[in-house]
C-alpha positions as CSV (number, residue, x, y, z in Angstrom):
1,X,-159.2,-48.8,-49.0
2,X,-159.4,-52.5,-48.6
3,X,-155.9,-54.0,-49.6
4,X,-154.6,-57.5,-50.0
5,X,-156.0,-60.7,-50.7
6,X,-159.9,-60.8,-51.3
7,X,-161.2,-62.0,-48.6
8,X,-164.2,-65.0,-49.0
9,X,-167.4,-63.3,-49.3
10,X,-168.2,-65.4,-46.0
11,X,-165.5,-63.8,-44.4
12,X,-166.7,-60.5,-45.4
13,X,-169.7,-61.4,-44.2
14,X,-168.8,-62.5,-41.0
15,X,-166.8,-59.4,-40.7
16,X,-169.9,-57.2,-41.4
17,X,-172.0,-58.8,-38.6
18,X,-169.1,-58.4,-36.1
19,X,-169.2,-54.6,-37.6
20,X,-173.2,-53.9,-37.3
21,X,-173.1,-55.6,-33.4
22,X,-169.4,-53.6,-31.8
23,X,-169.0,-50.5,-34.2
24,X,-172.7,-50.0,-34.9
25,X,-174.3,-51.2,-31.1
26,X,-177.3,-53.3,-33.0
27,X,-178.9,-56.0,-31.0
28,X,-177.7,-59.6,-31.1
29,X,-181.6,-60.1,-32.1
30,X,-180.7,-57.4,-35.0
31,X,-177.1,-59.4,-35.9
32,X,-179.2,-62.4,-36.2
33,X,-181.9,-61.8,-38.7
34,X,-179.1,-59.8,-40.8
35,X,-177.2,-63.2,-40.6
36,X,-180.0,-65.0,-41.7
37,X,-181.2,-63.0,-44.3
38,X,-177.5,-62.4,-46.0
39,X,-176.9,-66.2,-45.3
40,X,-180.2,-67.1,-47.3
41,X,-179.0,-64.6,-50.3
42,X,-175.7,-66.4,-50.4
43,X,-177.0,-69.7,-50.9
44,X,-179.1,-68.9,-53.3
45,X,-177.0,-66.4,-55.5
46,X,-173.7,-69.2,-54.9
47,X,-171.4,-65.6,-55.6
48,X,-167.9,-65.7,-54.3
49,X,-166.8,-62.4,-54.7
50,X,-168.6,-59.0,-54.2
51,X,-168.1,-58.3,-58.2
52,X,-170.5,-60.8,-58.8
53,X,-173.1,-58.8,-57.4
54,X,-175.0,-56.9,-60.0
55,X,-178.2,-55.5,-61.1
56,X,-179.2,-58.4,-62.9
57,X,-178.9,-61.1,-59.9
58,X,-180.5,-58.9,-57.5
59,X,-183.3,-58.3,-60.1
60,X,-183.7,-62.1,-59.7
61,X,-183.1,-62.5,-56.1
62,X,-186.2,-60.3,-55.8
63,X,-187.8,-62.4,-58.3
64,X,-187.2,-65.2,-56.2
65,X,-188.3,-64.0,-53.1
66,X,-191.5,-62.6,-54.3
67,X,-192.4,-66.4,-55.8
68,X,-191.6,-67.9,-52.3
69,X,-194.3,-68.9,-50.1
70,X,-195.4,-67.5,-46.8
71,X,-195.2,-68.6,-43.1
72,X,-197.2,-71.5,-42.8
73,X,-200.5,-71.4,-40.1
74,X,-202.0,-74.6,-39.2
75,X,-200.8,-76.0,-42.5
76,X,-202.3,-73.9,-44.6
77,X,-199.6,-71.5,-47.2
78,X,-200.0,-67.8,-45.9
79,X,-199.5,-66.8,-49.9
80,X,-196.5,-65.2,-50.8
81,X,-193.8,-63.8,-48.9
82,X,-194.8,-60.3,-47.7
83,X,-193.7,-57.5,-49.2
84,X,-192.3,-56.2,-45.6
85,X,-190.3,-59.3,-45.1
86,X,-189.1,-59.1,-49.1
87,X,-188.0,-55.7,-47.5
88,X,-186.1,-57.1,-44.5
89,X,-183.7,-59.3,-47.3
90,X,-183.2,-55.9,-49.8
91,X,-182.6,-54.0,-46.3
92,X,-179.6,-56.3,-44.8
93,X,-177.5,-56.7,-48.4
94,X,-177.8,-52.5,-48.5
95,X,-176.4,-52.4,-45.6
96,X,-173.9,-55.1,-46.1
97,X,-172.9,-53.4,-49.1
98,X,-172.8,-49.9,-47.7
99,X,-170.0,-51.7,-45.3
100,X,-168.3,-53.4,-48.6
101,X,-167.8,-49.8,-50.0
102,X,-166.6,-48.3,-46.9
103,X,-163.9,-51.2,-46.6
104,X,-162.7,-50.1,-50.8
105,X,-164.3,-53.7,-51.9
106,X,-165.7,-53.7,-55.3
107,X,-168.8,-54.5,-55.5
108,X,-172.7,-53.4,-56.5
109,X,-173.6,-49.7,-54.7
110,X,-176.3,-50.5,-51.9
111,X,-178.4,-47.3,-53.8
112,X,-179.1,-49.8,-57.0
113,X,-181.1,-51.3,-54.5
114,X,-184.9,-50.3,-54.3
115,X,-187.5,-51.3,-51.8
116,X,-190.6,-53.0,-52.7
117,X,-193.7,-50.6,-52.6
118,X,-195.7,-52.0,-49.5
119,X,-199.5,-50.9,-48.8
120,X,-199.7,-47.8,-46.2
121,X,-200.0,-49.2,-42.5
122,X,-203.1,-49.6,-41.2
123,X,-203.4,-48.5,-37.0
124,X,-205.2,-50.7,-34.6
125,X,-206.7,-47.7,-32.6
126,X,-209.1,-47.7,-29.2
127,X,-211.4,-44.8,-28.7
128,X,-210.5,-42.1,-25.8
129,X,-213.9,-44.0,-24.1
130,X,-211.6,-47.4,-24.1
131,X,-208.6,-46.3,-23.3
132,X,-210.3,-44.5,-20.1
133,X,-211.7,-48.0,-19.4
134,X,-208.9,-49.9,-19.7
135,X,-206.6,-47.9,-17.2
136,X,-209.8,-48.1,-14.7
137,X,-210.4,-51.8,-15.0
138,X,-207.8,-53.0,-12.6
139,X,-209.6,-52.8,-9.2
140,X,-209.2,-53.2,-5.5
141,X,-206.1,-52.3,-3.9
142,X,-204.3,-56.3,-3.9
143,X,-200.4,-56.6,-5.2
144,X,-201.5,-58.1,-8.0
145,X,-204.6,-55.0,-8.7
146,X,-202.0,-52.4,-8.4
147,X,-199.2,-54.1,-10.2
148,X,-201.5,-54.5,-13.3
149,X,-203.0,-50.4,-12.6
150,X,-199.2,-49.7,-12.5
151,X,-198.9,-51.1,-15.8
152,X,-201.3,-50.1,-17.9
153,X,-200.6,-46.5,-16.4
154,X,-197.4,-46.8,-17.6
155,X,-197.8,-47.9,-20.9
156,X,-199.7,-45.0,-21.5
157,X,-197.9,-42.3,-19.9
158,X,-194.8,-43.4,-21.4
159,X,-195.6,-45.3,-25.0
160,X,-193.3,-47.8,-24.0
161,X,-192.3,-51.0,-26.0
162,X,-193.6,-53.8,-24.0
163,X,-189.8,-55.0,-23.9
164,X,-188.7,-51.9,-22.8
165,X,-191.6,-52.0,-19.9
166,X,-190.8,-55.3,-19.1
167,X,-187.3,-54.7,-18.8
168,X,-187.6,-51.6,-16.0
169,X,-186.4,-52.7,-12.3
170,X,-188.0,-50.9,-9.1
171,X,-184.3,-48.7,-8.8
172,X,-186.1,-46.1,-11.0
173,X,-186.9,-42.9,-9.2
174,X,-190.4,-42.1,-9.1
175,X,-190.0,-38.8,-7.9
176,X,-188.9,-37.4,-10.9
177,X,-191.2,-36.9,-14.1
178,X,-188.7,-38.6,-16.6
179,X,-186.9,-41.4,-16.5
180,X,-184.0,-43.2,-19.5
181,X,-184.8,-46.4,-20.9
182,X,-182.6,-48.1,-23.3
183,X,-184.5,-49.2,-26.9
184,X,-183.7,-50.8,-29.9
185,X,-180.1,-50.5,-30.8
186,X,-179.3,-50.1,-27.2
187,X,-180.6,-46.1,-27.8
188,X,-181.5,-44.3,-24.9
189,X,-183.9,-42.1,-25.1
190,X,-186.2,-40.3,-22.3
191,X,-189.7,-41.4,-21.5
192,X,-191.8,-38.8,-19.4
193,X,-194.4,-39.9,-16.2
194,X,-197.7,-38.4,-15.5
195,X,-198.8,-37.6,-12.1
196,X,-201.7,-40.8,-12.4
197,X,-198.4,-43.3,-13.2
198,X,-196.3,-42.0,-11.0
199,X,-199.2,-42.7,-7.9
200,X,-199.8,-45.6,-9.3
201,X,-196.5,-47.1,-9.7
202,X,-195.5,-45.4,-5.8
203,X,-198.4,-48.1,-4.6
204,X,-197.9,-50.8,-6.0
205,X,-193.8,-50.9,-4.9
206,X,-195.5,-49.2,-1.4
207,X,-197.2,-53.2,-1.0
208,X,-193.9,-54.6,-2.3
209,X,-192.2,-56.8,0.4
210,X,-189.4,-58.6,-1.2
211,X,-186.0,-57.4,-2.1
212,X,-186.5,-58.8,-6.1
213,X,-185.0,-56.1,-8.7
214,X,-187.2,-56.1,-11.7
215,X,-190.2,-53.6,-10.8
216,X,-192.9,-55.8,-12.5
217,X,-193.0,-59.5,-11.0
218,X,-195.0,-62.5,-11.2
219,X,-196.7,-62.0,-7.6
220,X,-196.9,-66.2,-7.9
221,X,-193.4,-65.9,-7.0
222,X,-192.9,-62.9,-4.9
223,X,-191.9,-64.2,-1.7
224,X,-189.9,-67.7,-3.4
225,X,-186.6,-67.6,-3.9
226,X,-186.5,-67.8,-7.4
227,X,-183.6,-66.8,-10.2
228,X,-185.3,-64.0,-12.2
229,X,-189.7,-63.7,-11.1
230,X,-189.6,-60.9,-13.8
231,X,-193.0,-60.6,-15.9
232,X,-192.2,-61.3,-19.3
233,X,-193.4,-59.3,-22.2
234,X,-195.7,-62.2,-22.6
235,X,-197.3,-61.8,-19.4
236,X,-197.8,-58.1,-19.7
237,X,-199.7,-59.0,-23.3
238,X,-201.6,-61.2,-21.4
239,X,-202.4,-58.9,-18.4
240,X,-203.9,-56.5,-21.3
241,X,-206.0,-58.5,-23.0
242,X,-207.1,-59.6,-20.2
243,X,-208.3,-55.9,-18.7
244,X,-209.5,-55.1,-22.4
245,X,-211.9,-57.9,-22.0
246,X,-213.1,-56.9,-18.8
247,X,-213.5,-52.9,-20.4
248,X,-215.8,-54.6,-22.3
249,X,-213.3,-53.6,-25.4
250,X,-214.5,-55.9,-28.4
251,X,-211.5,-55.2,-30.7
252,X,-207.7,-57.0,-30.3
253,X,-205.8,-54.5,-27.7
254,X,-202.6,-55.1,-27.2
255,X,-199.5,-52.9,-25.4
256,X,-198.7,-52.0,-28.8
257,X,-202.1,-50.4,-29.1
258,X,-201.7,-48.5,-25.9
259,X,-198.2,-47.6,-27.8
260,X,-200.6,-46.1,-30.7
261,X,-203.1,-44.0,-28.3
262,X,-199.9,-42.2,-26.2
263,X,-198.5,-41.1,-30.0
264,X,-202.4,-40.1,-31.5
265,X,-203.5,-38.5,-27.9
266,X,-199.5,-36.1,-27.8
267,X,-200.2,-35.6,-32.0
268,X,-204.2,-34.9,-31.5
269,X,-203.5,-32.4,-28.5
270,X,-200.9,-30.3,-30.7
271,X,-197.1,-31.8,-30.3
272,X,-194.8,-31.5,-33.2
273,X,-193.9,-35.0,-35.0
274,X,-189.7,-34.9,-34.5
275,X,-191.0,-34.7,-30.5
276,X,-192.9,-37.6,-30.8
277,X,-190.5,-39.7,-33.0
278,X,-187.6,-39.2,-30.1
279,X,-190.5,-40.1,-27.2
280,X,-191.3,-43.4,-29.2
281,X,-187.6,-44.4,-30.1
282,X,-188.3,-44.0,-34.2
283,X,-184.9,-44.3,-35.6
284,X,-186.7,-43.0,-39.1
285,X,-189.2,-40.3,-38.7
286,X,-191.5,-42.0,-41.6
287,X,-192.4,-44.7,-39.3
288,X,-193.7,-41.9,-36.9
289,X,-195.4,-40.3,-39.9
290,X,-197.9,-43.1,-39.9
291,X,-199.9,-41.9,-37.1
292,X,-200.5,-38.2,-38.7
293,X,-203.0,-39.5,-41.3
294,X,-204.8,-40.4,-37.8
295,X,-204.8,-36.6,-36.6
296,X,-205.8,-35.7,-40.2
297,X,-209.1,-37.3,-40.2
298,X,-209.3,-35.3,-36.9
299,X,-208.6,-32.3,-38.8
300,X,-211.0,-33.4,-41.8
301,X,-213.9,-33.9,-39.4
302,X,-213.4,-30.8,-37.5
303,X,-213.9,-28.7,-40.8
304,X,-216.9,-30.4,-41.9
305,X,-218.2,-29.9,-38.9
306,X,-217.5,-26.4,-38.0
307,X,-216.6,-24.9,-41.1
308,X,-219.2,-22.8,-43.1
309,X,-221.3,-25.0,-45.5
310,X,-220.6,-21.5,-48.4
């Protein structure tokens, strides 16, 4: 039980974020936008104390947030806020509350708190023909070629974040098929490597001749001396389009996209859902869910095709 003086709901606040970062292990990135979000609730709710958070207020905090106006692009209003981001708001003062409660304060329970309904996710999805032409388009056997086949072979392989990617130094050991990357929430989780990454990541390091840690650098700056020649996760969406282009792929491919094909190709070729969720770092097992109404159309189209017409 929480005992003494109330504390300022800043304080209680403040205490919270120093909570979700040591006790829970979020990112400072994760700290942050709770800040923000809590912080923007504060101001305009001007409550003191947990008790004065009730049904009614965040009734009209939702209210609020769903008459607010978009991100601005190139001056124009995007609309309203999006439901997702409405989301992000209800989803940082559940958990602030959840925290409240386990500390004995007073205040509203986080389960009065309901999500807004948000349309089902649409995929951005290449064709097996694509995907087979993006891994080949990287050509000739230059540092800069097999750094970029290295790449896209391992974005595949592994359905890597492009963060996570971006964040791998050459210590890793290519002679095993699996190797432990840390993910969202500092998780770790294993990621597994096919025989066509492993060669092609075993090349490119082979034409490595500097002593630099990361394992993908800007080859620009191979041989400087400079502080950290690390590709950023920038560079490796850049390095994408730029091969999807020269696949002669018409639609937007990104790494994330690549993400999407490893998940539909392991789901499409038979693997179990809770297998993929833990190879893709899904904390929630709904957001994996997303790419089974992909393999379902699969399924659908399979029956009208081979099933009998009686």
């Amino acid at each position: 039980m929480y005992n003494g003086f109330m504390s300022a709901i800043e304080d209680l606040k403040r205490e919270f974020l120093e909570h979700t970062e040591i006790e829970r292990g979020h990112s400072l990135k994760t700290v942050e936008n709770y800040d923000r979000y809590l912080t923007r609730f504060l101001e305009w709710s001007k409550v003191k104390s947990p008790k004065q958070i009730t049904d009614d207020l965040i009734r009209e905090f939702r209210l609020y947030l769903n008459r607010q106006s978009g991100v601005k692009i190139k001056g124009q209003s995007a609309g309203t806020l999006k439901k997702n981001t409405q989301n992000y708001y209800l989803i940082a003062l559940r958990a602030f509350l959840k925290y409240l409660i386990k500390r004995g304060v007073e205040s509203l329970s986080p389960d009065r708190i309901e999500l807004a309904k948000i349309k089902e996710r649409s995929l951005d999805l290449i064709s097996t023909d694509e995907l087979d032409r993006l891994l080949s388009a990287p050509e000739g056997d230059g540092i800069k070629d097999l750094r970029e086949r290295a790449i896209l072979e391992l974005l595949f392989s592994t359905g890597l974040r492009v963060s996570e990617l971006a964040s791998l130094n050459r210590d890793l050991d290519i002679t095993k098929d699996e190797l432990s990357i840390r993910g969202k929430g500092e998780k770790v989780r294993v990621v597994f490597l096919s025989s066509s990454a492993k060669d092609a990541v075993r090349k490119y390091l082979a034409k490595r001749a500097d002593m630099h840690e990361p394992l993908f650098v800007q080859t620009a700056n191979i041989k400087k001396h400079v502080d950290d020649p690390r590709l950023t996760p920038r560079s490796v969406e850049r390095i994408v389009k730029h091969y999807a282009i020269k696949a002669g792929i018409s639609k937007k491919v990104t790494p994330h996209v690549v993400r999407h094909s490893f998940a539909t190709d392991l789901l499409s070729n038979g693997a179990d859902i809770r297998s993929v969720q833990m190879m893709l770092g899904h904390a929630n097992i709904a957001t994996t869910q997303i790419y089974t109404h992909i393999t379902d159309k699969q399924l659908r189209d399979v029956h009208k095709k081979f099933h009998s017409k009686r």
